[in-house]
C-alpha positions as CSV (number, residue, x, y, z in Angstrom):
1,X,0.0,0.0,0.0
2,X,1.4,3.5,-0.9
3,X,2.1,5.5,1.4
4,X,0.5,8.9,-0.4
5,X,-2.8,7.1,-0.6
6,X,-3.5,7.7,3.3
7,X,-2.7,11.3,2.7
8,X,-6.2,11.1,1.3
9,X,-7.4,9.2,4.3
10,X,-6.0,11.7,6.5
11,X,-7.6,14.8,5.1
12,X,-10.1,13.2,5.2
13,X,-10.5,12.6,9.5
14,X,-9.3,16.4,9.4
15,X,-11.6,17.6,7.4
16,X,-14.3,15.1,9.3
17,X,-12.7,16.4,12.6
18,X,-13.6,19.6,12.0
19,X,-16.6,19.4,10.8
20,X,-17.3,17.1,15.0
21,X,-16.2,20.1,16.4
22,X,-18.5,22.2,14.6
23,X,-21.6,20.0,15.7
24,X,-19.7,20.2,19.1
25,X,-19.8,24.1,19.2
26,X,-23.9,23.7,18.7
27,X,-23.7,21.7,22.2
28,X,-21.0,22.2,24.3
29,X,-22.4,20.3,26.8
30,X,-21.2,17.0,24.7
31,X,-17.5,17.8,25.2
32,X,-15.8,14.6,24.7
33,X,-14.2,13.0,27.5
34,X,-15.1,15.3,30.2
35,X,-17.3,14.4,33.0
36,X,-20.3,15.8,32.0
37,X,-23.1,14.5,35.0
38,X,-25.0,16.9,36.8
39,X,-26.9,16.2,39.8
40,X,-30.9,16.1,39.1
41,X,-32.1,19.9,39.5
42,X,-35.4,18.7,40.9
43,X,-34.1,17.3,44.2
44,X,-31.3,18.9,45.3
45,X,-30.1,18.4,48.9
46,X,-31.0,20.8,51.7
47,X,-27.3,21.3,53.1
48,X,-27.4,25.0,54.6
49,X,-26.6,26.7,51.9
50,X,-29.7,28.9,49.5
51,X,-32.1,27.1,47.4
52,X,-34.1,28.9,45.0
53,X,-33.4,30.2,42.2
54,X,-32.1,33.5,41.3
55,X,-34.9,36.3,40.4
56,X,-35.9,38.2,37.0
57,X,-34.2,40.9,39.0
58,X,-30.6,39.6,39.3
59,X,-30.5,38.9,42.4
60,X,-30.1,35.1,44.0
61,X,-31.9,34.6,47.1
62,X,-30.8,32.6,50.2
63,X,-34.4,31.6,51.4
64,X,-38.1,32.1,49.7
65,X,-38.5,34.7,52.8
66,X,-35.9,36.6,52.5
67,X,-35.8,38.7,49.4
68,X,-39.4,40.7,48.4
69,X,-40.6,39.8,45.1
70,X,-39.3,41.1,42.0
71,X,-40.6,42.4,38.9
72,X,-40.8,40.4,36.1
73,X,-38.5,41.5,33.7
74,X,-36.9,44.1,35.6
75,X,-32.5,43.8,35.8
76,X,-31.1,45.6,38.3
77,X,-27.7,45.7,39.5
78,X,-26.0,47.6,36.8
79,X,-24.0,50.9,37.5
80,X,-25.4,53.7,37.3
81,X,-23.4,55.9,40.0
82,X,-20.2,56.9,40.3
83,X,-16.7,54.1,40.3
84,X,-13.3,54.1,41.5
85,X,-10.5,53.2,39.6
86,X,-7.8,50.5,40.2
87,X,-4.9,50.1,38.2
88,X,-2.0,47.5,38.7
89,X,0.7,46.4,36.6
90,X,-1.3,44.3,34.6
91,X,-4.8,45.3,35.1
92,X,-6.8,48.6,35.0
93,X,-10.7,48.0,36.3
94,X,-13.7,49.9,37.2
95,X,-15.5,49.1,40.5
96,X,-18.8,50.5,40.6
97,X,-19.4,52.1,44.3
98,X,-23.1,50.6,43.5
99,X,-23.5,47.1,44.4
100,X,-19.5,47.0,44.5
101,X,-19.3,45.1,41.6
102,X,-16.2,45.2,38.9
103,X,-17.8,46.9,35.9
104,X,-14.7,47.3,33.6
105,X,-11.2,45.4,33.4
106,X,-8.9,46.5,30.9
107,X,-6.2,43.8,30.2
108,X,-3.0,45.7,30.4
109,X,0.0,43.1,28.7
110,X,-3.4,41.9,25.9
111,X,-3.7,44.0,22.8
112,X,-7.7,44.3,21.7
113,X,-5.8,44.2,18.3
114,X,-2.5,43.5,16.9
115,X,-0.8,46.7,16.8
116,X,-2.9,48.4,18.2
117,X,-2.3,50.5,22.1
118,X,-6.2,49.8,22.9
119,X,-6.1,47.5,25.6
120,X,-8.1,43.9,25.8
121,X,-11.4,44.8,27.6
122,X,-12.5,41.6,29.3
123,X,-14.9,42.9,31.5
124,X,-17.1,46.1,30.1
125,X,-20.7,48.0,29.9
126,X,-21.6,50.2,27.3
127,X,-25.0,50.8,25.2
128,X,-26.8,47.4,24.8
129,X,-23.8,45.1,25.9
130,X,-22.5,44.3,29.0
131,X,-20.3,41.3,30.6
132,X,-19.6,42.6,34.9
133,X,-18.8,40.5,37.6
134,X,-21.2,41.4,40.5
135,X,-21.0,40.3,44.3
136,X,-22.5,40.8,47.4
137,X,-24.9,39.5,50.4
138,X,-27.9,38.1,50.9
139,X,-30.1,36.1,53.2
140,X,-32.7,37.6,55.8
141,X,-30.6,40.3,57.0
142,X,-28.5,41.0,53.4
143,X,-27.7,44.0,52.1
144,X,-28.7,43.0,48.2
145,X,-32.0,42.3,47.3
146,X,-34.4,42.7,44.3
147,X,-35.1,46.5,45.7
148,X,-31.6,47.2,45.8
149,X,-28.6,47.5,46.0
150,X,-26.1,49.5,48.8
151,X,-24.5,52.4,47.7
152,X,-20.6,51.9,49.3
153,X,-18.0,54.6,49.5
154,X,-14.2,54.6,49.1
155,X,-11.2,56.8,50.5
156,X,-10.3,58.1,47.3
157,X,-11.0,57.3,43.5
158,X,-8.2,55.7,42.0
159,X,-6.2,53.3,43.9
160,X,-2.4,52.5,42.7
161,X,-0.5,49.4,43.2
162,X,2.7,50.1,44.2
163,X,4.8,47.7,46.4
164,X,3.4,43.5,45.6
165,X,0.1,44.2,47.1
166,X,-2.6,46.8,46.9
167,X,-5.8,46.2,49.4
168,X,-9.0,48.6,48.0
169,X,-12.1,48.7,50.5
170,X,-15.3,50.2,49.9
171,X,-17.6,50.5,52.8
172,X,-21.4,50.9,53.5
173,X,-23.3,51.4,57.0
174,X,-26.6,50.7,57.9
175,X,-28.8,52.5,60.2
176,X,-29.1,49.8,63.1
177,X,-25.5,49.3,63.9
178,X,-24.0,46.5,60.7
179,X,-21.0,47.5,58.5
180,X,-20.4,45.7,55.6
181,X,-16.4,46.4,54.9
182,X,-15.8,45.1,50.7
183,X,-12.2,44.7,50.3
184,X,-10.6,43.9,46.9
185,X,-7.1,42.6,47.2
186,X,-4.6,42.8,44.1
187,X,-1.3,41.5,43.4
188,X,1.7,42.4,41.4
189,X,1.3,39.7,38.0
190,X,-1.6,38.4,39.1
191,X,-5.3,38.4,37.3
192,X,-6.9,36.9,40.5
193,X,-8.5,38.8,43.3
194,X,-9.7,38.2,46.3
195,X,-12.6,39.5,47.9
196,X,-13.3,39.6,51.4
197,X,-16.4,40.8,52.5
198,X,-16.7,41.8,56.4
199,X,-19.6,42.0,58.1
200,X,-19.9,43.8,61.3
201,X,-22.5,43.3,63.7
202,X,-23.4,45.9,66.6
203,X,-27.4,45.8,66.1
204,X,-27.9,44.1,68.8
205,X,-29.1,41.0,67.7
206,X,-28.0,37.7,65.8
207,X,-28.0,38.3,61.8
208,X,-28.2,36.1,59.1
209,X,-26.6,36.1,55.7
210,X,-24.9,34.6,52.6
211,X,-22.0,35.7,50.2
212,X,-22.8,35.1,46.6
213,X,-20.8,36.5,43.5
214,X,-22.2,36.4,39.6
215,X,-21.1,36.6,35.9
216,X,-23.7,38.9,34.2
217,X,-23.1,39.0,30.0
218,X,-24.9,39.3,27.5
219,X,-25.7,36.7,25.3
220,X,-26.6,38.5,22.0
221,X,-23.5,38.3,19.7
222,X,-21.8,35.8,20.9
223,X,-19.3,34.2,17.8
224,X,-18.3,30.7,17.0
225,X,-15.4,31.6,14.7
226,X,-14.9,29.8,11.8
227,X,-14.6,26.3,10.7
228,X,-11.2,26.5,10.9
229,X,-10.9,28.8,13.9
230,X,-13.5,27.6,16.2
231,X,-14.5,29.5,19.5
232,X,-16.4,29.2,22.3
233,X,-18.1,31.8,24.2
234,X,-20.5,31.0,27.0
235,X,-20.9,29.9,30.5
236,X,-18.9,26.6,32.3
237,X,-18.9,25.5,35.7
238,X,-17.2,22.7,38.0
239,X,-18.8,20.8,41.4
240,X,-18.3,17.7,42.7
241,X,-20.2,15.3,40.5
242,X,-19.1,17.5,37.3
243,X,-15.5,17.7,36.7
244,X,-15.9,20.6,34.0
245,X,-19.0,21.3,31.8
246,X,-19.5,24.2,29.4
247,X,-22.8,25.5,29.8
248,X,-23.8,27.9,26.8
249,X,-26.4,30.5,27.0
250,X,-28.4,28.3,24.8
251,X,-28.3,25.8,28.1
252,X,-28.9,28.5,30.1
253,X,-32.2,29.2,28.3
254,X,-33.5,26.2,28.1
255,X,-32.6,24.7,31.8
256,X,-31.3,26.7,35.4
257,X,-28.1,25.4,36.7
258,X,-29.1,24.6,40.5
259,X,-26.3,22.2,42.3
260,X,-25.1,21.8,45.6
261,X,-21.7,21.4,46.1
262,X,-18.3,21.2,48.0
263,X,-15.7,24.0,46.6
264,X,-16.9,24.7,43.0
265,X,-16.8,27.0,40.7
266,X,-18.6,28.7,37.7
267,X,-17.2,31.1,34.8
268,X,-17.7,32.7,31.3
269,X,-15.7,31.8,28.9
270,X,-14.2,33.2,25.6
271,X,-11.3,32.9,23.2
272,X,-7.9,32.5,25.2
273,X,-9.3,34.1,28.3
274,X,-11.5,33.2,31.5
275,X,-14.1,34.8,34.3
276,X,-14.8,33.0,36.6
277,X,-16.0,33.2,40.3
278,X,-13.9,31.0,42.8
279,X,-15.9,30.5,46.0
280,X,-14.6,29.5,49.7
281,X,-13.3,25.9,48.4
282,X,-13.6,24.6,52.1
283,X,-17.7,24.9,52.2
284,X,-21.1,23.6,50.8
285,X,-21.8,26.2,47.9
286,X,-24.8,26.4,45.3
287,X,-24.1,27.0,41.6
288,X,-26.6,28.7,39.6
289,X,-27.7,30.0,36.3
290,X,-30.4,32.3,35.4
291,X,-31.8,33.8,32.0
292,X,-32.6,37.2,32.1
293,X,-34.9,37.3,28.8
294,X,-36.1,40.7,29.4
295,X,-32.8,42.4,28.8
296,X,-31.3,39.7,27.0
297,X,-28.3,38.6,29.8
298,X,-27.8,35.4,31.2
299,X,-26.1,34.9,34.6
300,X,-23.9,32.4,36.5
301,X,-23.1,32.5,40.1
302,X,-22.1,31.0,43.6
303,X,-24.3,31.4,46.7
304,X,-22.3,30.4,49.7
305,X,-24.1,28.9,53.0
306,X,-26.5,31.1,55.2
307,X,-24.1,32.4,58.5
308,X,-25.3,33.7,62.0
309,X,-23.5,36.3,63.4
310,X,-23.9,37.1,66.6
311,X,-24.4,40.9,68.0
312,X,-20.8,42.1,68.9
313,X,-19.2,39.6,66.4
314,X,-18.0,39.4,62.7
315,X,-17.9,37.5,59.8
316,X,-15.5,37.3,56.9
317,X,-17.0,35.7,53.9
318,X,-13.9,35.4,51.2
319,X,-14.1,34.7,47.4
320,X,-11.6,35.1,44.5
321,X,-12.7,36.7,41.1
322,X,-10.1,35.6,38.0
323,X,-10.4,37.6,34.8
324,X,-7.8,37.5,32.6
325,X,-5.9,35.3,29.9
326,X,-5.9,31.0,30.4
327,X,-3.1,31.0,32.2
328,X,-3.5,26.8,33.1
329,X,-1.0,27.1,35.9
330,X,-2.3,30.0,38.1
331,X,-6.0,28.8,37.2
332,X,-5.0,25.0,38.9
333,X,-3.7,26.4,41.9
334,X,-7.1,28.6,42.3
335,X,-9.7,25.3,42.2
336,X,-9.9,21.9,41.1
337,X,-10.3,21.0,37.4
338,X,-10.6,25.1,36.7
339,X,-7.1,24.5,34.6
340,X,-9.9,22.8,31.9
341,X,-11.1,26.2,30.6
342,X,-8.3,26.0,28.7
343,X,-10.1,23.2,26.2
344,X,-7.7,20.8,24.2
345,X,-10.9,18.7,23.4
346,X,-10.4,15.3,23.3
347,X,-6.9,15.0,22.9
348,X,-5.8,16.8,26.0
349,X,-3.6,14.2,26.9
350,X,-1.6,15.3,24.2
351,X,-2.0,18.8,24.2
352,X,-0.9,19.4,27.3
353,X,3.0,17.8,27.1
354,X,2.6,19.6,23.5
355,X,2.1,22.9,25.3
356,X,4.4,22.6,28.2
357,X,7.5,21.5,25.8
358,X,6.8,24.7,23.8
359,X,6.7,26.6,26.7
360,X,10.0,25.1,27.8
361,X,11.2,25.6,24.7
362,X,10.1,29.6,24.2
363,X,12.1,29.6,27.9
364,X,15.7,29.3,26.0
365,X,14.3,30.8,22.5
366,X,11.7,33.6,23.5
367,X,10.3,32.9,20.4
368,X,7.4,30.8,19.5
369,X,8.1,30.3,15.9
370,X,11.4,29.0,17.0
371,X,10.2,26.5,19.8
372,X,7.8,25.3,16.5
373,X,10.4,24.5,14.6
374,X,12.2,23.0,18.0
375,X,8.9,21.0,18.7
376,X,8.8,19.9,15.3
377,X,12.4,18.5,15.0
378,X,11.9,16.6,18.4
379,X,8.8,15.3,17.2
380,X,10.3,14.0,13.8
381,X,13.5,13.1,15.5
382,X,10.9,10.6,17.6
383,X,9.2,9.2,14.8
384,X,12.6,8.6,12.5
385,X,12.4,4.8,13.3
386,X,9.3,4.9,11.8
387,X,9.6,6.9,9.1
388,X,12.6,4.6,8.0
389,X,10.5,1.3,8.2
390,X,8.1,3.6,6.2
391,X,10.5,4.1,3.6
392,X,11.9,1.2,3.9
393,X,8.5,-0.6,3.0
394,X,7.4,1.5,0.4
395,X,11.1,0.9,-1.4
396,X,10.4,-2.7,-0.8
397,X,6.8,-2.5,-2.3
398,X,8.2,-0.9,-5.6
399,X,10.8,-4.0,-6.0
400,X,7.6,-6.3,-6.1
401,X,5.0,-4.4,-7.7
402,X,6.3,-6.6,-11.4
403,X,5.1,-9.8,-9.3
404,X,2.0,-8.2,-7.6
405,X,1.0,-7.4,-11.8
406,X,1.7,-11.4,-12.7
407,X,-0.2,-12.5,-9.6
408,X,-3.1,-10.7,-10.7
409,X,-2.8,-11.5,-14.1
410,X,-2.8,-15.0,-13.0
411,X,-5.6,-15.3,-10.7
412,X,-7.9,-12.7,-12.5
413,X,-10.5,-12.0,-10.5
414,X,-10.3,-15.1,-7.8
415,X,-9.6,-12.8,-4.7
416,X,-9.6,-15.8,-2.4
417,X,-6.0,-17.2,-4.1
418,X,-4.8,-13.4,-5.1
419,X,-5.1,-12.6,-1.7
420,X,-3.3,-16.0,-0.5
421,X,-0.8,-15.7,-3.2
422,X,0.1,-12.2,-1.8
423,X,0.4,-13.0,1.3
424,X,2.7,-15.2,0.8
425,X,5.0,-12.8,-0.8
426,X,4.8,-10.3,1.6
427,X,6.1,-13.2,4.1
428,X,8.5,-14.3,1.5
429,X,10.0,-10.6,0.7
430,X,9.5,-9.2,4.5
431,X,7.0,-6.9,3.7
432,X,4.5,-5.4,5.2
433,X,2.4,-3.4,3.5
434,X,0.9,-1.3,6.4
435,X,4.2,0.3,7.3
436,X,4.3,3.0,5.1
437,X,1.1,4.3,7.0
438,X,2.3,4.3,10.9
439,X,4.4,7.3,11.1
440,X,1.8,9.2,8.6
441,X,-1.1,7.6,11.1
442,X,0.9,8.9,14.4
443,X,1.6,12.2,12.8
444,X,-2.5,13.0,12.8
445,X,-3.0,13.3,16.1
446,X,0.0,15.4,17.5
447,X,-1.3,17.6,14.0
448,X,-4.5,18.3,15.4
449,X,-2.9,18.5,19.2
450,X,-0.5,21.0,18.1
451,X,-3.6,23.2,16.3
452,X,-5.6,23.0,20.0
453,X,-2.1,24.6,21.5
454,X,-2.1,27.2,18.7
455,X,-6.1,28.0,19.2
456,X,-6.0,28.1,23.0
457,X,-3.0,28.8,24.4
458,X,-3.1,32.3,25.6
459,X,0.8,32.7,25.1
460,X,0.5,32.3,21.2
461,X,-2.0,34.9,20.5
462,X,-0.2,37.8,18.3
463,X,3.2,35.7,19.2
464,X,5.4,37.5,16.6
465,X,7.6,35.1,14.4
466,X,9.8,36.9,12.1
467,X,9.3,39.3,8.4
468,X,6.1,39.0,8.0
469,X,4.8,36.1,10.4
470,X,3.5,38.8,13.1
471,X,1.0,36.4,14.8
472,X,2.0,32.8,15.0
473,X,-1.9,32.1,16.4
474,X,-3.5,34.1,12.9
475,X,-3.0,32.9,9.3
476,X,-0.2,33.9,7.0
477,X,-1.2,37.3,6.1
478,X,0.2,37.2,2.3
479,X,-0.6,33.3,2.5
480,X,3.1,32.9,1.9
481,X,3.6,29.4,4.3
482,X,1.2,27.8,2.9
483,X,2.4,27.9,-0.8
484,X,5.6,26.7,0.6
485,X,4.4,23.9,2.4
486,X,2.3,22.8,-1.0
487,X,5.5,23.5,-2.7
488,X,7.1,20.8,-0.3
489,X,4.6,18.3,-0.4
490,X,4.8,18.1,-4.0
491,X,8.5,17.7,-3.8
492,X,8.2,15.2,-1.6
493,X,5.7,13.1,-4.2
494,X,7.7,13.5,-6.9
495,X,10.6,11.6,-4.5
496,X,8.6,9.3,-3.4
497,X,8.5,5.5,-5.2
498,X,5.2,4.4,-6.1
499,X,3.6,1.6,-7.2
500,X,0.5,2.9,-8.3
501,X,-0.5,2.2,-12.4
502,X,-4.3,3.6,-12.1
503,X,-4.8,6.6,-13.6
504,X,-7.0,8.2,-11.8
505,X,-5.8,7.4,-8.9
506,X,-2.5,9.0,-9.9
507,X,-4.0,12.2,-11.0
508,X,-6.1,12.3,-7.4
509,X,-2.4,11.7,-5.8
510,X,-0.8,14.5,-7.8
511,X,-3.9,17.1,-7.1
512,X,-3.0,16.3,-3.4
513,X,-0.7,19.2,-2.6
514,X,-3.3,21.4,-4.8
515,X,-6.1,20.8,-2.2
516,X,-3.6,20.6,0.8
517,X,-2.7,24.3,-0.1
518,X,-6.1,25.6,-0.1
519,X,-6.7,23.8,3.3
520,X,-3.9,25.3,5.3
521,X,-5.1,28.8,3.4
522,X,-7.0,29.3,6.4
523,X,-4.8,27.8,9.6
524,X,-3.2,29.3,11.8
525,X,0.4,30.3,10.9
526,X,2.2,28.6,13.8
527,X,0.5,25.6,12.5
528,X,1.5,26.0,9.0
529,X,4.9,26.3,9.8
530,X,4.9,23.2,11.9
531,X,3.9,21.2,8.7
532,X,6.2,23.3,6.6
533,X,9.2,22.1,8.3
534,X,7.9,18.6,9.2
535,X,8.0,18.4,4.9
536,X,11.5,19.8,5.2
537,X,12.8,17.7,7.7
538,X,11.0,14.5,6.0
539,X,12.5,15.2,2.3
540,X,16.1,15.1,4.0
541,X,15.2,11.7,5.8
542,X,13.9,10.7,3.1
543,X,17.6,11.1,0.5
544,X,19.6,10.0,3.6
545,X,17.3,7.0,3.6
546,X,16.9,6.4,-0.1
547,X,20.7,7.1,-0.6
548,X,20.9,4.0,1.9
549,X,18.5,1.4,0.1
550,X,20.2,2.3,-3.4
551,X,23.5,0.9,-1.4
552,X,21.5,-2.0,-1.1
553,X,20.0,-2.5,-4.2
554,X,16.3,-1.7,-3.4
555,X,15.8,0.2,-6.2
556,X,14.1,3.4,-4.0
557,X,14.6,6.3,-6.4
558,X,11.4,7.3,-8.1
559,X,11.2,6.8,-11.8
């Protein structure tokens, strides 16, 4: 069997591959092998912490008796009074003194285009659009509820980190004696921060309450990408029966998220960044969802247990907010299984040495296009014993294509003894006639592991290569890499023996690099140039090799 004929085969599961992902994108919640069980909404465990479901208003409740009714239809919550400014070395938010929520994040080291000095905004309101990240209490004696919201006030209006750590606190006072202290806490390099909300208590008696922080986004449009690019942007959560599931705003709409469980956590996600809401991980919290179809949001939140505080005491109910890029390392030391928002799909497995070698790599390059190419020669190094049996066999298989024509010249159309007969001179001549598609067969899946890298790997987006190649994670601008690689593919048919006498099937063979071309049109440039120099590095295996059966009389050159 000729090698060239599973090139065929192989664009083939690509081209099929992509086209699973795309039916994937339409329901996330079918991610291959993730845990995708949820516990049944209908009966979910009374374990302290609230129960019902969030209202049109925005606002979760911790009991059926604590929060007065809402509106239907009516969203509350947004800002509409005055924020104070916090900037840090690599972020620059917004939080509004209503409600304390963040209403604005500005990505500092992210580019919203290549090029471009206008920063990534993660976080953002404006006009018919909005994605905050809202927090607060609840419960009998809370300061949120469908009504309103407390109105908190700061020491100044722009806080500055300075030193490693910067500590921001808003404050609000009620009438009968209970502070409620909000304190953001930020850290030099860090995207993660944690909230500590202290309560008070001088009112004389024992209140009740419940921390509970949300995602609020809009979920008008929200883009898949393209076939070859595709994206996800939507909700996902983690508990203890779900390892990771994505839950889109389509889920959202058609069912509320409502589970109980140990640590936890919930998020929005998009293309190479993350939200999400990281609860106290050492208590009983609920995860929820809730459609807003009045103003066109969809939310997803925590609510923490209901706490007693006694009169003269104080409680400090902690959380962490993370918004910024997938970074999978600081994301697994925040919670359990959150490192999965960065979505290699169903080969993870591979994806993730893939991505830590190129990160190794770019460590003694600091250059991505470089630790490709560095990637790519390890990779091909790996597989050389492969590719030489490859060879090898193919050589082997042009030597006794003359006898394979007599054998079927001689048996006609009896398959039964053409297929003994041939047999026998594969065991005869030491052939097998499968080993010219092993190394092509192994190459698939660290082709398609390498493109999850490229398309979610926060690092590689607008990772500059060199001339024109500005952003390793976009295609080739002037479409320059992949005219090369066809140009190398057809090279490497041309050297390549074969044994094949159809006509047809030698035209489809020699249209192969035509239609490989237009495919990689579209992929991203990092992974163009991984198959660009996988060609390379395969045409000079592939003289050394040849150069080594002629020694032996194989007869490997191409005619």
């Amino acid at each position: 069997m000729d090698s060239r004929r599973t090139i065929l085969v192989i664009l083939l599961l690509v081209l099929s591959f992509f086209m699973y992902q795309q039916w994937l994108l339409k329901d996330p919640a079918n991610t291959p092998g993730i845990n995708s069980a949820s516990a049944p909404q209908s009966e979910m465990p009374s374990n302290g912490a609230a129960s019902q479901q969030p209202e049109q208003s925005g606002i979760p409740q911790a009991s059926s008796s604590a929060v007065p009714a809402a509106q239907p239809g009516a969203s509350q919550g947004v800002n509409t009074g005055d924020t104070v400014r916090v900037t840090t070395d690599v972020l620059d938010l917004r939080i509004s003194l209503r409600g304390g929520d963040i209403v604005r994040a500005e990505l500092l080291e992210h580019a919203e285009k290549l090029g471009e000095e206008a920063r990534y905004t993660i976080l953002f309101q404006r006009p018919g659009e909005l994605h905050i990240a809202q927090s607060g209490l609840i419960g009998p004696d809370g300061t949120d509820t469908a009504a309103g919201r407390p109105i908190f006030s700061a020491q100044q209006t722009h806080f500055e980190l300075q030193g490693d750590e910067l500590r921001v606190p808003l404050t609000y006072e009620r009438d009968n004696g209970v502070t409620v202290t909000k304190e953001f806490v930020f850290r030099r390099g860090d995207y993660a921060v944690n909230l500590n909300q202290r309560v008070e208590n001088n009112s004389g008696d024992t209140i009740e309450m419940a921390a509970y922080g949300q995602l609020k986004q809009t979920t008008l449009n929200g883009g898949k990408g393209s076939m070859f690019m595709p994206t996800y942007r939507g909700g996902a959560y983690s508990s203890q029966e779900t390892r990771y599931k994505k839950y889109s705003f389509g889920d959202i709409e058609k069912r509320a998220l409502n589970e109980n469980t140990e640590a936890g956590w919930v998020a929005m996600l998009e293309h190479y960044f993350v939200t999400a809401w990281v609860p106290a991980q050492n208590t009983t919290n609920r995860l929820y969802s809730t459609n807003l179809s009045a103003s066109g949001e969809a939310l997803m939140g925590f609510v923490g247990p209901t706490v007693a505080i006694a009169n003269g005491t104080s409680q400090t109910f902690e959380s962490v907010i993370y918004t910024g890029p997938k970074n999978q390392d600081r994301l697994a030391e925040l919670a359990s299984n959150l490192d999965l928002t960065v979505d290699y799909g169903f080969l993870w497995w591979l994806a993730q040495p893939i991505h830590w070698l190129l990160s190794f790599l770019f460590g003694f390059v600091k250059n991505y296009g470089l630790a490709i190419i560095l990637v790519t020669i390890i990779v091909k190094g790996l597989l050389y014993p492969l590719t030489k049996a490859q060879y090898t066999s193919m050589a082997k298989m042009r030597k006794i294509a003359p006898r394979m024509k007599e054998l079927k010249d001689r048996y006609g159309d009896d398959r039964q003894k053409m297929s003994a007969a041939m047999m026998k001179m594969y065991k005869e001549e030491k052939v097998n006639p499968l080993g010219g598609c092993l190394p092509m067969i192994l190459q698939l899946p660290i082709f398609l592991a390498l493109y999850w890298v490229l398309l979610e790997s926060p690092e590689i987006r607008h990772a500059d290569f060199m001339l024109w190649i500005n952003d390793l994670s976009s295609r080739d601008p002037y479409f320059i890499l992949p005219l090369l690689m066809g140009a190398s593919m057809f090279l490497m048919q041309k050297l390549q023996p074969t044994p094949i006498t159809d006509p047809m099937q030698q035209k489809i063979m020699q249209w192969m690099p035509v239609m490989f071309t237009v495919f990689f049109l579209f992929f991203p440039a990092g992974l163009v140039l991984y198959w660009l120099v996988s060609n390379l590095i395969s045409i000079s295996q592939m003289l050394w090799i040849y150069r080594q059966l002629d020694r032996k009389g194989l007869g490997a050159k191409a005619s």
